[in-house]
LODO-488246 format. One line per field, with one value per residue (C-alpha): residue in one letter; x, y, z. Coordinates in nm, 3 decimals, padded with zeros to 5 digits. Each point is the difference from the previous one (the first is absolute). Layout:
r: [A:...]
X: [X:...]
Y: [Y:...]
Z: [Z:...]
//
This chain:
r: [X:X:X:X:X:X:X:X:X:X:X:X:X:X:X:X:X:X:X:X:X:X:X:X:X:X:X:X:X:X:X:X:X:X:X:X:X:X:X:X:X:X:X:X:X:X:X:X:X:X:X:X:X:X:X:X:X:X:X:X:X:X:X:X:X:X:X:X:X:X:X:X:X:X:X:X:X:X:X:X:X:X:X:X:X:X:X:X:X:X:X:X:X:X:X:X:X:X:X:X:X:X:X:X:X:X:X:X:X:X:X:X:X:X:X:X:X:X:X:X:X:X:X:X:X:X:X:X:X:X:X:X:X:X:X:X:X:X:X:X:X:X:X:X:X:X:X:X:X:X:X:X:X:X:X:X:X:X:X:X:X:X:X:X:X:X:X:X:X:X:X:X:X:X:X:X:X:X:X:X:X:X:X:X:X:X:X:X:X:X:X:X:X:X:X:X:X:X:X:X:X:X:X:X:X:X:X:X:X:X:X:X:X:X:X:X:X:X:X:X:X:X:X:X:X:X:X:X:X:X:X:X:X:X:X:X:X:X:X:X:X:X:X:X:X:X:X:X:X:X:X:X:X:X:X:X:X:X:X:X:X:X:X:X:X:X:X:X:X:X:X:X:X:X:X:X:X:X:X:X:X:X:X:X:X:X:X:X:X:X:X:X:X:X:X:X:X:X:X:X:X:X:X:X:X:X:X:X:X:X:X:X:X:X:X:X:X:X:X:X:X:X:X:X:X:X:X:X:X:X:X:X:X:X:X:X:X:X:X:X:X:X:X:X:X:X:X:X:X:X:X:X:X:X:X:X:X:X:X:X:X:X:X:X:X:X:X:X:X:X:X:X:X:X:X:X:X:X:X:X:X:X:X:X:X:X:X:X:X:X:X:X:X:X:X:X:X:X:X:X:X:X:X:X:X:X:X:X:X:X:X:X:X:X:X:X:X:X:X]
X: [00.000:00.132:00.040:-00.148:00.374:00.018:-00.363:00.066:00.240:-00.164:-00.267:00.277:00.162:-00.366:-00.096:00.106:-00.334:00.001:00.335:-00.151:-00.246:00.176:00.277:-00.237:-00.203:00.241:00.246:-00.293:00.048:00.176:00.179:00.295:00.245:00.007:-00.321:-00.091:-00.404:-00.234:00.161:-00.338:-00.113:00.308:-00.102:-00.350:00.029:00.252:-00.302:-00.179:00.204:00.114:-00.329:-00.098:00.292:-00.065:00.248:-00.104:00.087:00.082:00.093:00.285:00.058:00.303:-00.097:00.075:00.224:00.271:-00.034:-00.097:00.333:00.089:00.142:-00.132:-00.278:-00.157:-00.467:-00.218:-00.109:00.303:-00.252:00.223:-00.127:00.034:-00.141:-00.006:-00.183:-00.173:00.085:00.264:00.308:00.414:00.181:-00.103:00.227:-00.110:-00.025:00.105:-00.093:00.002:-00.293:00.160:00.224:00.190:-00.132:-00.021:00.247:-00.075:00.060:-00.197:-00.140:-00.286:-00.216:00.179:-00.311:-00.127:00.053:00.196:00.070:00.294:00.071:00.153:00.009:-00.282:00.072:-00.095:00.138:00.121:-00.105:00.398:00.006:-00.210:-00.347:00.105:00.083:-00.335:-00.190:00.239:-00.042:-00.371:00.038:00.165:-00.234:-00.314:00.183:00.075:-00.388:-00.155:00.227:-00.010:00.377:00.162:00.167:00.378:-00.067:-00.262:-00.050:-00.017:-00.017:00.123:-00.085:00.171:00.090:00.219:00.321:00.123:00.146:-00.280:00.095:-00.184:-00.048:-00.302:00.252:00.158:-00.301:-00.156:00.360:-00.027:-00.404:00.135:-00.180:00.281:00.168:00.320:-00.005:-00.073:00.041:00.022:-00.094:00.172:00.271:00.061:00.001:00.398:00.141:00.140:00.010:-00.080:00.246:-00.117:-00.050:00.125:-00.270:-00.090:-00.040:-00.166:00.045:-00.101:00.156:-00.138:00.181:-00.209:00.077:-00.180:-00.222:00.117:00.103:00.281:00.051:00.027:00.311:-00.032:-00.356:-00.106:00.258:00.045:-00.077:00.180:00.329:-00.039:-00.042:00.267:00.309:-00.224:00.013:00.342:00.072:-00.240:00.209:00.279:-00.129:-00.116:00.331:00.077:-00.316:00.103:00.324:-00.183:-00.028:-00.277:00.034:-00.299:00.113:-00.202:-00.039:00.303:00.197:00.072:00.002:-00.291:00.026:-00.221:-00.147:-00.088:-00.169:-00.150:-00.299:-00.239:00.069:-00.274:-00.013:-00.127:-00.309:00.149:00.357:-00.087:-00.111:00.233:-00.109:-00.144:00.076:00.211:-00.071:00.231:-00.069:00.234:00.049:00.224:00.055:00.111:00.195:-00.109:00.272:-00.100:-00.189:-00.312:00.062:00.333:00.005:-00.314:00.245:00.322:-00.226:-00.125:00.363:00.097:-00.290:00.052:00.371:-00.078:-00.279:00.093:-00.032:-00.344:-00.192:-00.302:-00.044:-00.180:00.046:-00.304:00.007:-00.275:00.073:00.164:00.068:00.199:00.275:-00.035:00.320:00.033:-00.312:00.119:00.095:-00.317:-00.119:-00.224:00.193:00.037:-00.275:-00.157:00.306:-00.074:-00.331:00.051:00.227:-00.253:-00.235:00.230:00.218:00.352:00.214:-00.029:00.408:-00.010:-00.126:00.265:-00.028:00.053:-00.156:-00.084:00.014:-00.342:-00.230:-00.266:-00.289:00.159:00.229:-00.257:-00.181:00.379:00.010:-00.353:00.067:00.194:00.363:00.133:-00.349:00.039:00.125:-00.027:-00.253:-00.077:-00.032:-00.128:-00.168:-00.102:00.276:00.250:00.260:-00.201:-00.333:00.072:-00.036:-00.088:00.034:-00.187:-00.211:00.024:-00.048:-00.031:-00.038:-00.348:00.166:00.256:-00.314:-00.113:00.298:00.035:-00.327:00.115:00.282:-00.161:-00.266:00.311:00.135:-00.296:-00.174:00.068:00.123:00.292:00.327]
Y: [00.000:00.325:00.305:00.295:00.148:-00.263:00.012:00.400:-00.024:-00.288:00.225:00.290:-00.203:-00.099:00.374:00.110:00.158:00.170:00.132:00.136:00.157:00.212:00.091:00.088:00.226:00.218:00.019:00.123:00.307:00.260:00.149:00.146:00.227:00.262:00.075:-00.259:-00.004:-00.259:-00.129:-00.036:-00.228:-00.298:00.127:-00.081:-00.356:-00.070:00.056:-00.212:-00.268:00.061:00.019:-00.366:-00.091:00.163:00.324:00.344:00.265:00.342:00.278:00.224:00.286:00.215:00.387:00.224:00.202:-00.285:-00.186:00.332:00.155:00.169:-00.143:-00.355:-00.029:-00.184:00.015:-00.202:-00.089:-00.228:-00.245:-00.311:-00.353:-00.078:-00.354:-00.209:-00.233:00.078:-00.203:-00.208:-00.123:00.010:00.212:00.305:-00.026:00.256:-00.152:00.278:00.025:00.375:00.013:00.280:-00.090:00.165:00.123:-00.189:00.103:-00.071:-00.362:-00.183:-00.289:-00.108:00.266:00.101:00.053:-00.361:-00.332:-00.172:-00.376:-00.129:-00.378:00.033:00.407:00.257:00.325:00.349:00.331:-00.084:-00.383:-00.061:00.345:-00.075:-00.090:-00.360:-00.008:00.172:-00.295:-00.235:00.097:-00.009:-00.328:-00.076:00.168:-00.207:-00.285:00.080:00.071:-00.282:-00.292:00.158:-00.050:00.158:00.287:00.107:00.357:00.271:00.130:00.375:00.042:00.380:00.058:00.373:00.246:00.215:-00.238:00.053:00.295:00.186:00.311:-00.142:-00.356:-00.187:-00.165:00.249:00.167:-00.327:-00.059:00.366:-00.062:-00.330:-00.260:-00.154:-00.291:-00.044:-00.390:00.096:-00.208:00.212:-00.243:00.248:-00.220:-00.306:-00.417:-00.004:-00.146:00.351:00.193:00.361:00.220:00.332:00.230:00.319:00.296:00.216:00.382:00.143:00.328:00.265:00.255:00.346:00.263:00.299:00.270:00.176:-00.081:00.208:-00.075:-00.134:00.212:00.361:-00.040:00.098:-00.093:-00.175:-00.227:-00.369:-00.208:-00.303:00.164:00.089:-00.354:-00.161:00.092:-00.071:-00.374:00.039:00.062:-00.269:-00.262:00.139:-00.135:-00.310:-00.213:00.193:-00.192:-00.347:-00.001:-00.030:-00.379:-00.116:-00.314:-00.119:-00.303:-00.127:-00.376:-00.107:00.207:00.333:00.320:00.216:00.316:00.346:00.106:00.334:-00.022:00.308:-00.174:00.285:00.332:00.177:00.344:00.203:-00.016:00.067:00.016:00.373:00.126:00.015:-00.148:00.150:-00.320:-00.340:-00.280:-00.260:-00.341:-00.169:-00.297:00.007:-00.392:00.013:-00.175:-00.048:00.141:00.324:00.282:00.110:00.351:00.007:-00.172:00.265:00.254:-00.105:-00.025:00.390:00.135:-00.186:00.144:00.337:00.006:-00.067:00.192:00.331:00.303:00.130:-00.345:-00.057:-00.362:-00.209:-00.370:-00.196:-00.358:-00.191:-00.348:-00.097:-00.402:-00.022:-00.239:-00.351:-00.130:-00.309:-00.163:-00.354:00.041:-00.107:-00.377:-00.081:-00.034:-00.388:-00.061:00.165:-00.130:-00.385:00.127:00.132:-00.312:-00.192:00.177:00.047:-00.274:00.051:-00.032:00.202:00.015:00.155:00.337:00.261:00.355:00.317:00.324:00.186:00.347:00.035:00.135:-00.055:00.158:-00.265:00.277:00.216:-00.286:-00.020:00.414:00.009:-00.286:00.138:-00.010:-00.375:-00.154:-00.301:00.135:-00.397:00.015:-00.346:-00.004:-00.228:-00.022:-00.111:00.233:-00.255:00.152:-00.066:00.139:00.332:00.226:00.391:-00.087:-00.135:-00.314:-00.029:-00.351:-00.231:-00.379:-00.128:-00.271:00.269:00.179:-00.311:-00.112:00.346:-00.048:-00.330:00.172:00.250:-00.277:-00.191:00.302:00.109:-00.369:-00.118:-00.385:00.110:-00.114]
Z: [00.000:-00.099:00.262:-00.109:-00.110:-00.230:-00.119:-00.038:-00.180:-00.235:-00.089:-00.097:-00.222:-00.170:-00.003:-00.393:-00.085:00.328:-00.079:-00.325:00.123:00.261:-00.200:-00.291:00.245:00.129:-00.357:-00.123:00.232:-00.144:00.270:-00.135:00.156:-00.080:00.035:00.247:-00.064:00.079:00.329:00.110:-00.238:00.126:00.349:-00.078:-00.142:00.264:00.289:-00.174:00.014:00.279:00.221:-00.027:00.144:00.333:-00.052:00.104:-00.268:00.016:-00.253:00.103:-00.238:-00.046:00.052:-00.348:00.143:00.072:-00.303:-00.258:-00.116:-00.288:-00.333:00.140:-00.225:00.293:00.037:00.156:00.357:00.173:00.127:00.209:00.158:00.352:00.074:00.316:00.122:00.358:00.275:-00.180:00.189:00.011:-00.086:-00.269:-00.344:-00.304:-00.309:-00.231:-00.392:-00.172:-00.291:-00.233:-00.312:-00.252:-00.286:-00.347:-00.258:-00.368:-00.154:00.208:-00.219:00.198:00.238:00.240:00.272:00.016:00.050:-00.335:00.034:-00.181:00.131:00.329:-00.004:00.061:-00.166:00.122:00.143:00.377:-00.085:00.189:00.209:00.178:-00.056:00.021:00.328:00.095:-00.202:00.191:00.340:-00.052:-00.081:00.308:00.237:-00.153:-00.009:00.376:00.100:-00.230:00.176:00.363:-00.061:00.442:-00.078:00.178:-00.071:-00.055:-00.340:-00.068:-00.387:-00.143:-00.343:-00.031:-00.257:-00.176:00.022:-00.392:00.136:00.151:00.214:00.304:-00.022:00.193:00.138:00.221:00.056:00.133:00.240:00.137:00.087:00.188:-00.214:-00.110:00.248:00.089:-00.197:-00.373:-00.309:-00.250:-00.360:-00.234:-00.129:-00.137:00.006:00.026:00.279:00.154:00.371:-00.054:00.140:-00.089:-00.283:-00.119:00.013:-00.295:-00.068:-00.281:-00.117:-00.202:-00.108:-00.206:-00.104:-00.106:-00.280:-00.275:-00.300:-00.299:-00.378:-00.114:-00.292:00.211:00.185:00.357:00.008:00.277:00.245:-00.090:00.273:-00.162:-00.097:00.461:00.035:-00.192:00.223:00.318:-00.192:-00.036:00.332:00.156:-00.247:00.128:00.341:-00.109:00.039:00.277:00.166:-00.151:00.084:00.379:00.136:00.266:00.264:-00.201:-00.248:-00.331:-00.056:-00.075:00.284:-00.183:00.162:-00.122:-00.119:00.010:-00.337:-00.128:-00.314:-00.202:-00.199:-00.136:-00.211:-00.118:-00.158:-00.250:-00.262:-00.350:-00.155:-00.023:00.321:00.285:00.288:00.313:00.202:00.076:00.184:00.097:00.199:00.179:00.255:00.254:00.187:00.339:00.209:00.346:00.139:-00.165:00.172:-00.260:00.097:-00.084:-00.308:-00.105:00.142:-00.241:-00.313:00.049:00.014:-00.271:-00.171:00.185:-00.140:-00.361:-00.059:-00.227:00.164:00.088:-00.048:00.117:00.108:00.279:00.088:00.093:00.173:-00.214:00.208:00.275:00.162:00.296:-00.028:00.194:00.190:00.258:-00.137:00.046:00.407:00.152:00.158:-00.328:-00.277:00.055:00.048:-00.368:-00.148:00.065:-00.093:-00.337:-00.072:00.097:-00.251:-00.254:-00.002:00.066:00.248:00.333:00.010:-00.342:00.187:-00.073:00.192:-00.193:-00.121:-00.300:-00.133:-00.110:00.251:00.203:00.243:00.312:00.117:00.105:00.187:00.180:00.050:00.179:00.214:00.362:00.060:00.091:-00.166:-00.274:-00.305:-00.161:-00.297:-00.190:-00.369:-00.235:-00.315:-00.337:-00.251:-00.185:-00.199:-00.334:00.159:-00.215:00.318:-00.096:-00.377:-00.311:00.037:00.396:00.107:00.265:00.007:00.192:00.155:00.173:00.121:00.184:00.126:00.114:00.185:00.145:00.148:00.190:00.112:00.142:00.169:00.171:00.122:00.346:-00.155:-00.223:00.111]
//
């Protein structure tokens, strides 16, 4: 006779069209950042999966005035999940899924806002990051409730937003109102067998340097704001390997020191080749390391800018997005125990597990800056990304039998019988 574990996770592995259907209903959601609309709509379906299982749900928004900055492009309500289950015992661990996702460039060969089967692979905007981990760990709750399978710790799911680089994450705002706990399992990664050490944080910037409209026939008519700009650009590349040349304790995969990054990305001026331009905007991200204070590293990219700039420039630099950067992650009590569960659930080896970092960002470190001095800073990750899942690009993929053995994983973790 089977114990409910076992049955639970039986009825996972039997769950394809269920797996379908909740992928299918939130990649349908077009909640791209920027803008980051319809929130509400994932927040929605989520209740109502959510309530037959016995979990109380409550909507947490982000005031405007955090989240509303200019350049962002950012609209819409910030509308985030907070769902527990009354009267349920152990010890409280957030289960941690953000609902935004980059936007869809061109090239995309099937739609990129629904559910596309190809064989093994669903296709879809955020079908890797990371709406399949939100179909997966409501697999694992019903699979919990329908097979009365004893649970070792209290779920508190937090379905947040803003995390694609959002200038006030759910996240945070979630950590700072004390609705986060101190155990989180965060399922923003992937199935490899890894430890998460941290992650650099992530500034993004704009920057506009005004002049005049005029026509570019009458010399001395108006003041071009791109000829301004373009010694301000050489200046901040001037910079840039002065950053790089910088090394963090943080190490990649395969034991390398990593590196900060400042990257200028966006140049925009002008209307026609002959009208000078009143106006020029430039994006750039700056990755940093934790070591780094935010202020400062603000502070070093102004007086570059500040130096370069031609005399009598008008300029202003606006922070568009901000994530904290994530250190220490792996020092906590429950890493071996989600690692023999996601080996379990994925099959390899638990002694595979290899700790290290990355420089791409997340929304953890605020979770670790809200939390008091000497609290946790350990933050599990898992997830459903492979290395051919096509993450942020064309075609975005994810294979359904990662999604359930995703959702077998965090089963494992939380029940009160896994070993």
């Amino acid at each position: 006779m089977s114990t409910p574990l076992e049955a639970g996770l039986a009825a996972i592995a039997a769950a394809e069209a269920t797996v379908l259907a909740d992928l299918g209903a939130v990649l349908r959601v077009d909640t791209s950042y920027p803008p980051g609309e319809n929130y509400a709509e994932i927040v929605a379906w989520a209740e109502a999966r959510l309530a037959p299982l016995g979990f109380r749900c409550r909507r947490v928004e982000v005031p405007e005035v955090l989240w509303k900055v200019h350049g962002a492009g950012a609209s819409g309500a910030r509308v985030n999940l907070v769902a527990e289950q009354p009267g349920a015992s152990g010890e409280a661990v957030g289960i941690y899924a953000h609902m935004d996702v980059v936007p869809a460039a061109e090239g995309w060969s099937v739609p990129p806002f629904a559910a596309t089967r190809q064989g093994e692979w669903v296709l879809g905007r955020g079908a890797a990051d990371m709406k399949a981990s939100i179909a997966a760990l409501m697999l694992a709750l019903e699979a919990a409730h329908a097979h009365a399978v004893p649970l070792r710790y209290a779920p508190r799911v937090l379905l947040c937003t803003d995390e694609e680089g959002g200038a006030y994450p759910g996240i945070r705002y979630l950590a700072e109102q004390g609705e986060v706990p101190d155990h989180l399992l965060c399922l923003d990664g992937g199935a490899a067998p890894r430890i998460w050490s941290g992650a650099f944080g992530s500034l993004e910037l704009l920057l506009e340097v005004e002049g005049m409209a005029g026509h570019a026939g009458q010399r001395g008519s108006g003041d071009n704001a791109l000829e301004r700009a373009i010694p301000i650009l050489s200046g901040l590349l001037a910079l840039k390997p002065v950053v790089e040349a910088r090394v963090s304790a943080l190490r990649d995969r395969v034991g390398e020191a990593l590196r900060p990054i400042l990257a200028i990305t966006v140049a925009q001026a002008g209307v026609k080749a002959n009208s000078i331009p009143d106006r020029c905007r430039i994006a750039m991200n700056r990755r940093t390391m934790p070591e780094e204070d935010d202020a400062a590293v603000l502070a070093e990219i102004e007086a570059a800018i500040a130096a370069a700039a031609p005399p009598g420039t008008r300029w202003a630099l606006h922070v568009t997005g901000h994530l904290a950067a994530t250190a220490g992650a792996d020092e906590g009590p429950h890493w071996p125990r989600w690692t023999a569960a996601m080996a379990a659930s994925f099959g390899w080896d638990a002694s595979e597990a290899r700790a290290y970092g990355a420089s791409s960002s997340s929304d953890m470190g605020w979770v670790q800056r809200a939390r008091p001095p000497g609290a946790p800073r350990e933050i599990l990750l898992g997830g459903a990304i492979r290395p051919d899942s096509r993450v942020h690009g064309v075609d975005e993929r994810v294979r359904i039998t990662d999604i359930q053995a995703l959702a077998a994983a965090i089963l494992r973790y939380l029940s009160g019988d896994f070993a």
